[in-house]
C-alpha positions in Angstrom: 0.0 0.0 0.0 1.4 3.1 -1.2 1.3 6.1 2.2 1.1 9.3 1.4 4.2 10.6 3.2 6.9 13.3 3.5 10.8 12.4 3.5 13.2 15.0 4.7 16.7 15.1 5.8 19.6 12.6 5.6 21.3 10.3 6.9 19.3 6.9 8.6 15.7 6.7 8.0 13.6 7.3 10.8 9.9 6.4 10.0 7.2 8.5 11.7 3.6 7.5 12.7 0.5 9.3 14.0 -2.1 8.8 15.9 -5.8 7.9 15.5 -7.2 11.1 13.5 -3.7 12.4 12.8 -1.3 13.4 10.1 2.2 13.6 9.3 1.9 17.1 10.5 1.4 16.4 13.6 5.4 15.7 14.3 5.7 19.6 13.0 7.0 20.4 16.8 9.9 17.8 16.4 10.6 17.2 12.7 13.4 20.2 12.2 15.4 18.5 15.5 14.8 15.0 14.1 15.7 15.8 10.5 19.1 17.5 11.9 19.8 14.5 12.0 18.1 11.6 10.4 16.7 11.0 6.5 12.7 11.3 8.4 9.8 9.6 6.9 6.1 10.4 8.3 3.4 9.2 6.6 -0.1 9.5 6.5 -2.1 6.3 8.0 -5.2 4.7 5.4 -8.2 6.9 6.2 -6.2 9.9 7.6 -4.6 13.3 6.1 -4.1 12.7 2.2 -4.2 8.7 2.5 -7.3 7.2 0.9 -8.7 4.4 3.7 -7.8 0.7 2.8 -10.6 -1.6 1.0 -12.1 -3.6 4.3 -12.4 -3.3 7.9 -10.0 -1.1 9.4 -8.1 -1.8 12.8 -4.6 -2.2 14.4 -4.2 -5.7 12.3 -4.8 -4.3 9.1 -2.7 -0.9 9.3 0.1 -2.7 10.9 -0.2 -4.5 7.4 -0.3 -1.3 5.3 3.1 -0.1 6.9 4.7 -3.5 6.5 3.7 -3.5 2.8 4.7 0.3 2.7 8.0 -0.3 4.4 8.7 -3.4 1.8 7.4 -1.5 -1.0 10.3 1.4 -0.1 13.2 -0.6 0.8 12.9 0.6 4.5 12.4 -3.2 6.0 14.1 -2.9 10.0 14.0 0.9 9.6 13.8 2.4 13.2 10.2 3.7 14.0 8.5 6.3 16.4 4.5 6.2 17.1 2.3 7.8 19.6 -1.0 6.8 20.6 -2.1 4.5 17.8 0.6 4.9 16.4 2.6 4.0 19.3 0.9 1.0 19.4 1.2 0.3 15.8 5.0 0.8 16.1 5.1 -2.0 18.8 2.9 -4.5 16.5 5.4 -3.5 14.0 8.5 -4.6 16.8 6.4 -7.6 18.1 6.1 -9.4 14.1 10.3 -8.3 13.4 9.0 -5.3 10.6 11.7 -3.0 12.0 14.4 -1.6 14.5 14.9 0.3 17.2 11.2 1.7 18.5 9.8 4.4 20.1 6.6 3.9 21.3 4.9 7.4 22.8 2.0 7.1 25.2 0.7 4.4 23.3 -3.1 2.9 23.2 -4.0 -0.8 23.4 -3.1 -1.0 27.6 -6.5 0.0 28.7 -8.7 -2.7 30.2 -12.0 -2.6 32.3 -13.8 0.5 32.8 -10.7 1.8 31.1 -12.0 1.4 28.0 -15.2 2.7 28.7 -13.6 5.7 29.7 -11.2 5.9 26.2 -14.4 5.3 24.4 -16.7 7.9 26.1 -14.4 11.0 26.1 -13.2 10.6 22.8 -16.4 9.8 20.8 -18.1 13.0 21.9 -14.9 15.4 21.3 -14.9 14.4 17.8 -18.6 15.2 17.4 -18.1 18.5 18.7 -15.0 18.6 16.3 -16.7 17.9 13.6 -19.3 20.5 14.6 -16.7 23.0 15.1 -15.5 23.1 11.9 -17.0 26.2 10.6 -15.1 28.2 13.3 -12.3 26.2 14.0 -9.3 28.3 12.7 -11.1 31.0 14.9 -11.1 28.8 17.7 -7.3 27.1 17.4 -6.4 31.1 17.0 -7.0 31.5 20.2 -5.0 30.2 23.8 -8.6 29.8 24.9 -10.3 28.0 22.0 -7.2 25.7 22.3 -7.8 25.1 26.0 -11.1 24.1 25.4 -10.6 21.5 22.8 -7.2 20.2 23.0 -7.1 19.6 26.7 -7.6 15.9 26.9 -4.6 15.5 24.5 -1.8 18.1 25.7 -1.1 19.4 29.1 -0.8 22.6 28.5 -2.9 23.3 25.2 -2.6 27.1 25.5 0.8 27.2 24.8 0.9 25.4 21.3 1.3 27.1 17.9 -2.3 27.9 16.6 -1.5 25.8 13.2 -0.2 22.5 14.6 -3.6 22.9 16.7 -5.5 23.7 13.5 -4.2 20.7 11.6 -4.9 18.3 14.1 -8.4 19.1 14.3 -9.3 19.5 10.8 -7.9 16.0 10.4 -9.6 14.5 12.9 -13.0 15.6 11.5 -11.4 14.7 8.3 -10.9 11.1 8.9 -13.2 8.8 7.6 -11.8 5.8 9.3 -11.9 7.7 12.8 -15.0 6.2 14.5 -14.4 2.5 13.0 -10.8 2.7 14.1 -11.7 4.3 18.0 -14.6 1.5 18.5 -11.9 -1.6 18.0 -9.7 0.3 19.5 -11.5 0.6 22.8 -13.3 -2.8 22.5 -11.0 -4.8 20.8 -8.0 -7.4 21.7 -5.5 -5.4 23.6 -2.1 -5.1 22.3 -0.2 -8.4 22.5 3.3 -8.0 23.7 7.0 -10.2 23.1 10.2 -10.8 24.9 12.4 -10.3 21.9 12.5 -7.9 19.5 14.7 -6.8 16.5 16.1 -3.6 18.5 15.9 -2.2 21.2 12.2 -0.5 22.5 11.6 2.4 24.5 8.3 3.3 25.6 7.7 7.5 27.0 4.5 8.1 28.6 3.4 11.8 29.8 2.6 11.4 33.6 -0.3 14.0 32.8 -1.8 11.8 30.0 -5.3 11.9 30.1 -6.3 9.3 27.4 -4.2 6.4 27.9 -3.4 7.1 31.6 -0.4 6.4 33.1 -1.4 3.2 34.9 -1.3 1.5 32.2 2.4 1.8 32.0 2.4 -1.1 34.1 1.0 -3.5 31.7 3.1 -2.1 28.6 6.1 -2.8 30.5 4.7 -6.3 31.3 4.3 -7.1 27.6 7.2 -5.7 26.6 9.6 -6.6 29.2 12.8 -5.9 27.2 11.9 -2.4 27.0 13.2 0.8 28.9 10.7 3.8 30.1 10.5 6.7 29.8 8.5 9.3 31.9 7.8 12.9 30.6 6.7 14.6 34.0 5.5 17.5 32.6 3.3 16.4 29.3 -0.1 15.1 28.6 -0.8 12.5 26.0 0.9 14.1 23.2 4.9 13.9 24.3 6.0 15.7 20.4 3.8 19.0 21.3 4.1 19.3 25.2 8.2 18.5 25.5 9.5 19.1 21.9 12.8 19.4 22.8 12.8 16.4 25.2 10.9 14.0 23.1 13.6 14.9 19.8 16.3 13.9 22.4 14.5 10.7 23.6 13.8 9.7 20.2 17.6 10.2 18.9 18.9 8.5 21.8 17.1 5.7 21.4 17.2 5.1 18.1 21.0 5.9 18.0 23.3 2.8 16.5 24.5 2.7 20.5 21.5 1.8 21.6 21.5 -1.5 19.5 24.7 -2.2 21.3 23.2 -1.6 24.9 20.5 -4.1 23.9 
């Protein structure tokens, strides 16, 4: 499956994926300290920003399968990888099957379980209604510290403080997406994220100890799954690590992708 994507930079390839409702843009707040650095690859997920959705159902399973093909399709088999939220989560499927390298997994989803889900399930579904209502005045809205408080407080610990177009992106994608309200219904009531002992590189997983879609008790269980891996807590961010802590998600992300960090694990 071909990804609509944007490569910048050189040197390794670093492959970049969003979250549910997301867009390659989203990384804007890291992508000039990443690409200092590394050849940078973000795509666009099937059913989000310029990516057409994916004939059939759409879930974890069956993106995780678009990204393999896309990674074959490109030459980047083992490339190292950086997800948050679903795409954290896709980013360890992608570790658990052997698809790719080192991994960087931020906040990811598929820990929940319980009245946990039912709590994913029931915020999110009516924020992207009112999204989607919004849309009329939403550059008016994301213009403004307040209008970003509002909306983007569930994802970002302090919304107020982010730059009004990374905020208006994000939200015209998520009403955008028309794989959105499959995607967040298996997501909250489907199979949880299985986990491995071994992977191809090493895995580091960052969570923001404000995070208040997949909370941070379910750190716990990610570590459980993925006992190999090293943590990573961001004390000052919510659920989006890239907007909140720019600068200390970029170093994170080099770090652990860095050919040392193959020779730690």
């Amino acid at each position: 499956m071909e990804l609509n994507h944007i490569r910048r930079g050189d040197g390794e390839p670093l492959l970049l994926v969003h979250g549910l409702g997301g867009s390659w843009r989203t990384w804007t707040p890291v992508l000039d300290g990443l690409v200092a650095e590394r050849e940078v690859i973000a795509v666009d997920l099937p059913g989000h920003g310029e990516t057409p959705p994916s004939s059939g159902e759409a879930s974890v399973d069956t993106l995780a399968d678009d990204v393999a093909s896309f990674l074959t399709a490109n030459d980047l088999e083992g490339v190292d990888v950086v997800g948050n939220s679903m795409g954290g989560r896709l980013v360890l499927e992608l570790a658990r099957r052997g698809d790719v390298g080192a991994t960087v997994a931020l906040d990811p989803g598929g820990f929940w379980t319980g009245w946990e889900r039912y709590f994913f399930y029931a915020t999110l579904a009516p924020s992207i209604r009112l999204v989607r209502g919004l849309q009329p005045v939403m550059d008016r809205l994301m213009d403004s510290a307040a209008g970003r408080t509002l909306l983007l407080a569930q994802l970002s610990a302090r919304p107020w403080d982010l730059p009004a177009d990374v905020a208006r992106e994000e939200m015209r994608t998520f009403a955008d997406s028309p794989s959105f309200d499959e995607l967040l219904r298996r997501l909250a009531f489907g199979p949880g994220q299985p986990g491995t002992e071994s992977t191809p590189g090493p895995v580091v997983i960052g969570w923001g100890r404000k995070d208040r879609v997949t909370l941070p008790r379910q750190a716990k269980r990610a570590a459980n799954r993925f006992p190999g891996a090293r943590f990573h807590w961001f004390e000052e961010s919510g659920h989006y690590p890239h907007w909140d802590a720019p600068e200390e998600a970029t170093r994170v992300i080099l770090s652990a992708t860095a050919r040392e960090a193959f020779d730690e694990s």
